[in-house]
C-alpha positions as a Markdown table, in Angstrom:
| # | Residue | x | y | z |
|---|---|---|---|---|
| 1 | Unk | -65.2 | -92.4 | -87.4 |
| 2 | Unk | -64.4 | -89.1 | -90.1 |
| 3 | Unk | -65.3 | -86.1 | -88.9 |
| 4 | Unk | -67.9 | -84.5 | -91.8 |
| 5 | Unk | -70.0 | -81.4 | -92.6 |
| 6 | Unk | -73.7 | -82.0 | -92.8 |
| 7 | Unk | -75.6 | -79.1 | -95.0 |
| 8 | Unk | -78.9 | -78.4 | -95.1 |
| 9 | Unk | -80.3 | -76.2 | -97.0 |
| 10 | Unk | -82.5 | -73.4 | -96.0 |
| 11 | Unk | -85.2 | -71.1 | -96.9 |
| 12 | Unk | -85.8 | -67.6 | -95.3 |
| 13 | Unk | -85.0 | -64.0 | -95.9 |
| 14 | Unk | -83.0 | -62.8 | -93.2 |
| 15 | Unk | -81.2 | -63.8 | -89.6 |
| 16 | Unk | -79.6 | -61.7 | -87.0 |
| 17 | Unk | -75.6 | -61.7 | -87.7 |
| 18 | Unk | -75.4 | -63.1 | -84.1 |
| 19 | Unk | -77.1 | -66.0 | -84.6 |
| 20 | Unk | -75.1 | -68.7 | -83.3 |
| 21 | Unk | -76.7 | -68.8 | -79.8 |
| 22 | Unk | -80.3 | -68.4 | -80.9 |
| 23 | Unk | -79.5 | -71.2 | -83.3 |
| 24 | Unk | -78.1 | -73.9 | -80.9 |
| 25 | Unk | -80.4 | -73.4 | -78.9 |
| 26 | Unk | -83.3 | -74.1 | -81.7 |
| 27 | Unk | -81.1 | -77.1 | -83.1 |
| 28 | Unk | -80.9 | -78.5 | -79.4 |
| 29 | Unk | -84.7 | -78.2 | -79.3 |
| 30 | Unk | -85.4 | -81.0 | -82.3 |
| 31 | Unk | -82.2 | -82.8 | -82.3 |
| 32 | Unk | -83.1 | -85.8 | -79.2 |
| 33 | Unk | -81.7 | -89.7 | -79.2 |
| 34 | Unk | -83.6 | -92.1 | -76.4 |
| 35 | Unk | -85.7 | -89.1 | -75.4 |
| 36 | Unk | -82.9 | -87.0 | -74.6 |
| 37 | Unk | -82.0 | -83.7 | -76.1 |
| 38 | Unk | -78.1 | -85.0 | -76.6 |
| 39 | Unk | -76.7 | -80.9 | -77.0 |
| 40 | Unk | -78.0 | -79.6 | -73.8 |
| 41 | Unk | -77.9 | -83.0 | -71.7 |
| 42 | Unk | -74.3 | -84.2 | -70.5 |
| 43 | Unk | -72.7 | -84.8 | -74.4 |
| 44 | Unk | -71.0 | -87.8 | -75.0 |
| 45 | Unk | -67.6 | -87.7 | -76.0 |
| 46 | Unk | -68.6 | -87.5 | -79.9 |
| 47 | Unk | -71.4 | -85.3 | -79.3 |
| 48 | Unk | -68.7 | -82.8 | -77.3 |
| 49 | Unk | -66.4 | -83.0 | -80.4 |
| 50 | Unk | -69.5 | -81.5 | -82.5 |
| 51 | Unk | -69.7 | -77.9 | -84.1 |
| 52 | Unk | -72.7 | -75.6 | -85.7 |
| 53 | Unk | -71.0 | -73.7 | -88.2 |
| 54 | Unk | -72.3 | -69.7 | -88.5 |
| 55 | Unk | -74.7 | -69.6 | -91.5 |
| 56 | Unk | -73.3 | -68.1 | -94.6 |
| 57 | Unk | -74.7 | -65.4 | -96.1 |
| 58 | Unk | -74.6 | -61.4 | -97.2 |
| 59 | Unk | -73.9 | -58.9 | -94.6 |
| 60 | Unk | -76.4 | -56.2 | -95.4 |
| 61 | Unk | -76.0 | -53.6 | -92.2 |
| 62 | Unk | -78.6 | -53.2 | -89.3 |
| 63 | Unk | -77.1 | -56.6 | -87.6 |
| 64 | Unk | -78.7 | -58.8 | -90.3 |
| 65 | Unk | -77.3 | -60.8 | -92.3 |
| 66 | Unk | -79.6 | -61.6 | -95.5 |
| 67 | Unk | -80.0 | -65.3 | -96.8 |
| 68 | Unk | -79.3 | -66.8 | -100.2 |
| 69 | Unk | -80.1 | -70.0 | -102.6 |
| 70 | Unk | -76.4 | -71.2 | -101.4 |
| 71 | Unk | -76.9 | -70.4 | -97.4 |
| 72 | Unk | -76.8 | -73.3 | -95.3 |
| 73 | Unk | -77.1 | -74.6 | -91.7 |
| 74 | Unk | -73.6 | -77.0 | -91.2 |
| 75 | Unk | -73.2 | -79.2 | -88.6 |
| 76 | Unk | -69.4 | -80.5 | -88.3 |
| 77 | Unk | -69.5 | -83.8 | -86.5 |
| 78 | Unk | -68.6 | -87.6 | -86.4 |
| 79 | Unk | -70.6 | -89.5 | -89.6 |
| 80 | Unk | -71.7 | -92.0 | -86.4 |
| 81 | Unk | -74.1 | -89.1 | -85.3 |
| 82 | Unk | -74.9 | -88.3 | -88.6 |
| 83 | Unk | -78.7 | -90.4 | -88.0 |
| 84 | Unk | -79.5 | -88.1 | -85.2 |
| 85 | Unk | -79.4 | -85.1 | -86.5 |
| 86 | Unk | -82.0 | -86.2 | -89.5 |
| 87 | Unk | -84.7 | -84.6 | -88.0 |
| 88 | Unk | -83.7 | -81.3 | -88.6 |
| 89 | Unk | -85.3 | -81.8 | -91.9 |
| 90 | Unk | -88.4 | -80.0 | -92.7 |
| 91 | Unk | -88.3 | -78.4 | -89.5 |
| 92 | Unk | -89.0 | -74.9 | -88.6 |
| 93 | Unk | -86.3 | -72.7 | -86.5 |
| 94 | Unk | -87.1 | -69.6 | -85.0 |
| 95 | Unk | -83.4 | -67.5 | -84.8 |
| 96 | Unk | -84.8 | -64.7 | -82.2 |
| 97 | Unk | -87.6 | -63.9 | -84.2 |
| 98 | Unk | -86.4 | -64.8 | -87.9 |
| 99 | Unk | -88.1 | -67.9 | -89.3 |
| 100 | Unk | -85.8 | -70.6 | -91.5 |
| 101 | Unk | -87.3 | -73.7 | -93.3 |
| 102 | Unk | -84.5 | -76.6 | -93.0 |
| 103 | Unk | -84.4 | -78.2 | -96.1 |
| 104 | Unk | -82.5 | -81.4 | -97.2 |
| 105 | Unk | -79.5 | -82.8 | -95.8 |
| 106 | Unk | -76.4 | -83.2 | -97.4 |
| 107 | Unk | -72.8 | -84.8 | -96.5 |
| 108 | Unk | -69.7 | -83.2 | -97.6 |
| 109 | Unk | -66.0 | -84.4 | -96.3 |
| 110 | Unk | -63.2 | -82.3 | -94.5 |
| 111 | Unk | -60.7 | -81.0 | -97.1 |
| 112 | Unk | -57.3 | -80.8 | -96.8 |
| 113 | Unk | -56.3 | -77.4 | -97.7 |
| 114 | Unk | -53.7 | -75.1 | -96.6 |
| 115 | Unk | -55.7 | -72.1 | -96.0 |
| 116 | Unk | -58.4 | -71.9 | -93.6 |
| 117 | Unk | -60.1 | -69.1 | -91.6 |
| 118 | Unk | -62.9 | -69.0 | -88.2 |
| 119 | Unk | -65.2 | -66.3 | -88.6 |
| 120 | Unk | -64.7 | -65.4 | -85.0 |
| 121 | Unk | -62.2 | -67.3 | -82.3 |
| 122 | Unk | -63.0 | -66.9 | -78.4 |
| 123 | Unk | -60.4 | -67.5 | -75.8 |
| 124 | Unk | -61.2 | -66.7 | -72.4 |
| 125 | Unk | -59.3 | -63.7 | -70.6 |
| 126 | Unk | -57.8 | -63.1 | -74.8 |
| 127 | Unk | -59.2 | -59.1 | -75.3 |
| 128 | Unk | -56.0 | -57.5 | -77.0 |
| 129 | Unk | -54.8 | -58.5 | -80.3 |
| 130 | Unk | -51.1 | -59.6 | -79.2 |
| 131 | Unk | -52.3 | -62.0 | -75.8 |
| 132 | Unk | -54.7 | -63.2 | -78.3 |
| 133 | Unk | -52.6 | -64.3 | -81.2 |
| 134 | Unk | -49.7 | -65.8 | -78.5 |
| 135 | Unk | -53.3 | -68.0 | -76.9 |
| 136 | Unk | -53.8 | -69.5 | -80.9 |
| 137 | Unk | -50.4 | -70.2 | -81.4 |
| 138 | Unk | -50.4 | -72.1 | -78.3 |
| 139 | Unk | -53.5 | -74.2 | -79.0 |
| 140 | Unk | -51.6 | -74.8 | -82.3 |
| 141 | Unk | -48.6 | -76.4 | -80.1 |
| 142 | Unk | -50.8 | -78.6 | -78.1 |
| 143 | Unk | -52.6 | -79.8 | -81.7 |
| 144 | Unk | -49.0 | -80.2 | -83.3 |
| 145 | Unk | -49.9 | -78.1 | -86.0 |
| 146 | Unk | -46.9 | -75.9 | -87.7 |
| 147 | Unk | -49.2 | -73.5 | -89.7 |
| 148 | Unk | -49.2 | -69.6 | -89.7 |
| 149 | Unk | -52.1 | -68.2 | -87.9 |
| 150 | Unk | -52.9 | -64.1 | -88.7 |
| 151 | Unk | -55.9 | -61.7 | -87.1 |
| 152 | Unk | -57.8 | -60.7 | -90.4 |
| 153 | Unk | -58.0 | -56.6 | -90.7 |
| 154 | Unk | -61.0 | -54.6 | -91.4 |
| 155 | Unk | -61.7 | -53.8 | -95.0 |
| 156 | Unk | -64.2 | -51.3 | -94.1 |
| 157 | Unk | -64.1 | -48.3 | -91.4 |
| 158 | Unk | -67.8 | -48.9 | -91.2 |
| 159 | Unk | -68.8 | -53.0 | -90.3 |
| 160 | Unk | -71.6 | -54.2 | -92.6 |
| 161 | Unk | -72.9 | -56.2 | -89.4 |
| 162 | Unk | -73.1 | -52.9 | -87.8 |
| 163 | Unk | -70.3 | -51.6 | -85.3 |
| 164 | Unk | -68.3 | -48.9 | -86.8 |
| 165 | Unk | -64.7 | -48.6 | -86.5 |
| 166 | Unk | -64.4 | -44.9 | -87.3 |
| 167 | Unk | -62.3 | -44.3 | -83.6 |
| 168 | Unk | -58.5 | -44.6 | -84.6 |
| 169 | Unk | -58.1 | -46.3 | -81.2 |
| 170 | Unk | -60.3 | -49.2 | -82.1 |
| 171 | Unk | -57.9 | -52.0 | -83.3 |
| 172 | Unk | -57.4 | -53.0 | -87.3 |
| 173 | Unk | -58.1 | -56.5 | -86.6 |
| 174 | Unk | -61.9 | -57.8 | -87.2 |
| 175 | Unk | -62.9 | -58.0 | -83.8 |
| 176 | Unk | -66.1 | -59.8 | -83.2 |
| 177 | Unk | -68.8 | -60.4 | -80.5 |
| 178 | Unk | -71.3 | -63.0 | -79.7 |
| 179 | Unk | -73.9 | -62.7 | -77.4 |
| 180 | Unk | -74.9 | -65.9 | -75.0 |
| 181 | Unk | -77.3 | -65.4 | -72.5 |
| 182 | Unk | -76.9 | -61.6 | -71.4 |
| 183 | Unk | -73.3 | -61.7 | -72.0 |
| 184 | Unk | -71.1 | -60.5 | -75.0 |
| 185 | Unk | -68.3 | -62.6 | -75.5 |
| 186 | Unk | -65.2 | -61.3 | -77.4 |
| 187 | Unk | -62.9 | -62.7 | -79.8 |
| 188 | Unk | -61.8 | -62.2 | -83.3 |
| 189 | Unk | -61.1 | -63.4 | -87.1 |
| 190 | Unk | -58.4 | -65.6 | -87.8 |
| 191 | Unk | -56.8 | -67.1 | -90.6 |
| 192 | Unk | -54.4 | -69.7 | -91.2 |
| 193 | Unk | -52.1 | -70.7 | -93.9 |
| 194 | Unk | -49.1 | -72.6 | -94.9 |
| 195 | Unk | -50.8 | -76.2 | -93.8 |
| 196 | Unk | -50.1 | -79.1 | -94.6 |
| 197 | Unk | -53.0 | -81.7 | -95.1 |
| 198 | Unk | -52.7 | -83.3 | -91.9 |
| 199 | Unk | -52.6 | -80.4 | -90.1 |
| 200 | Unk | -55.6 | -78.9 | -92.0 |
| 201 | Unk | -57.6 | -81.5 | -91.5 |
| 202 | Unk | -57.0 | -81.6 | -87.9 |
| 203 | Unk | -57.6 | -78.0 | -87.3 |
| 204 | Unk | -60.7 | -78.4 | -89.2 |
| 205 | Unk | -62.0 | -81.5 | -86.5 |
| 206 | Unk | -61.2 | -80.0 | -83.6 |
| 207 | Unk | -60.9 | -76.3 | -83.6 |
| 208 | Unk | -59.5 | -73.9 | -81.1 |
| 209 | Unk | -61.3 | -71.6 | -78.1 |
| 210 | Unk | -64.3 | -72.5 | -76.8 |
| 211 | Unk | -67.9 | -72.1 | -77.7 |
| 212 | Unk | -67.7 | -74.1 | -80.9 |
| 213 | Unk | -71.7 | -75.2 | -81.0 |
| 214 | Unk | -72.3 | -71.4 | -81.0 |
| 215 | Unk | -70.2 | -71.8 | -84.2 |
| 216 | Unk | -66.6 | -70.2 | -82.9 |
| 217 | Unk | -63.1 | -71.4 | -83.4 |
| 218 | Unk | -64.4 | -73.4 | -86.8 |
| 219 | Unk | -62.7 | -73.3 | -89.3 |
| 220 | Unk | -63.2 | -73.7 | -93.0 |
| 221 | Unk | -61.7 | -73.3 | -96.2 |
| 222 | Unk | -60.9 | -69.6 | -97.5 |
| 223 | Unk | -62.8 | -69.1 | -100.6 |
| 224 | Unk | -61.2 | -67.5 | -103.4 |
């Protein structure tokens, strides 16, 4: 079966930029098949192959990240599964205190482009830039894709979603954070170019590093 993005739209204000736990866990809570909730009980192969994307929107400071006519909740997953996730639909989801309305669902396919970029890759044991890199070109050799992989650098010496990089020790790179349970878990922005559709496509299915239903090691097109 093609792997496709399902978008929903949404109606809120504002969500916490570290959202991608909170928001499993809400998604697990209303997505259920024979009685079962299918992300927390043991996954089926398809189901472990599935990824909620971070939700776009504008980075506004204070850890929030403010919401938008074109936000959207994504769910990148096989169209067989496509039915069970339905029921999202006019639901309600509490993100750790913010309230979004899910709206209506819509399918778009994988493209096949040659730039791509994860908001935030986690490798376990991967903390300094260098290991890191060496860990995604590695994953990269095991998926047979030839592309170049690059850490994204800071823009800003202040972070919109509110860590400051005003020490000169603190690394160029966009390193990022997610917190699951009481733990923060480290990784950082990558971007990929130079690939061809094949191995765009593939990245795009299955991602590198773990914790993809918390929305890491995704990747989508590069706007712009």
């Amino acid at each position: 079966m093609p792997v496709v993005d399902v978008g929903f739209r949404i109606l809120g204000k504002s969500i916490p930029v570290d959202h991608g736990y909170a928001l499993y866990g809400a998604v697990a809570r209303v997505v259920e098949k024979d009685g079962q909730r299918v992300l927390h009980e043991p996954p089926t192969e398809s189901w472990k192959r599935a990824a909620i994307l971070p939700i776009n929107g504008r980075a506004t400071g204070d850890r929030k990240l403010t919401l938008s006519p074109s936000s959207r909740l994504l769910i990148r997953l096989d169209s067989e599964l496509i039915k069970d996730i339905l029921p999202l639909a006019g639901k309600t989801l509490d993100l750790d205190g913010s309230v979004i309305r899910v709206g209506v669902p819509t399918i778009y396919p994988l493209k096949p482009v040659a730039r791509l970029r994860s908001r935030l890759v986690v490798i376990k044991g991967m903390m300094e830039p260098e290991p890191f890199l060496q860990s995604v070109r590695y994953a990269f050799e095991k998926l047979n894709i030839k592309g170049t992989p690059g850490l994204l650098k800071r823009q800003l010496p202040k972070a919109l979603e509110g860590k400051t990089g005003d020490d000169p020790k603190h690394s160029p790179f966009i390193r990022r954070t997610i917190r699951i349970h009481d733990k923060e878990v480290v990784g950082y922005a990558v971007e990929v170019q130079e690939l061809t559709a094949d191995e765009s496509l593939t990245l795009q299915e299955h991602g590198i590093g773990g914790r993809r239903k918390f929305g890491c090691g995704v990747f989508v097109p590069v706007q712009g």
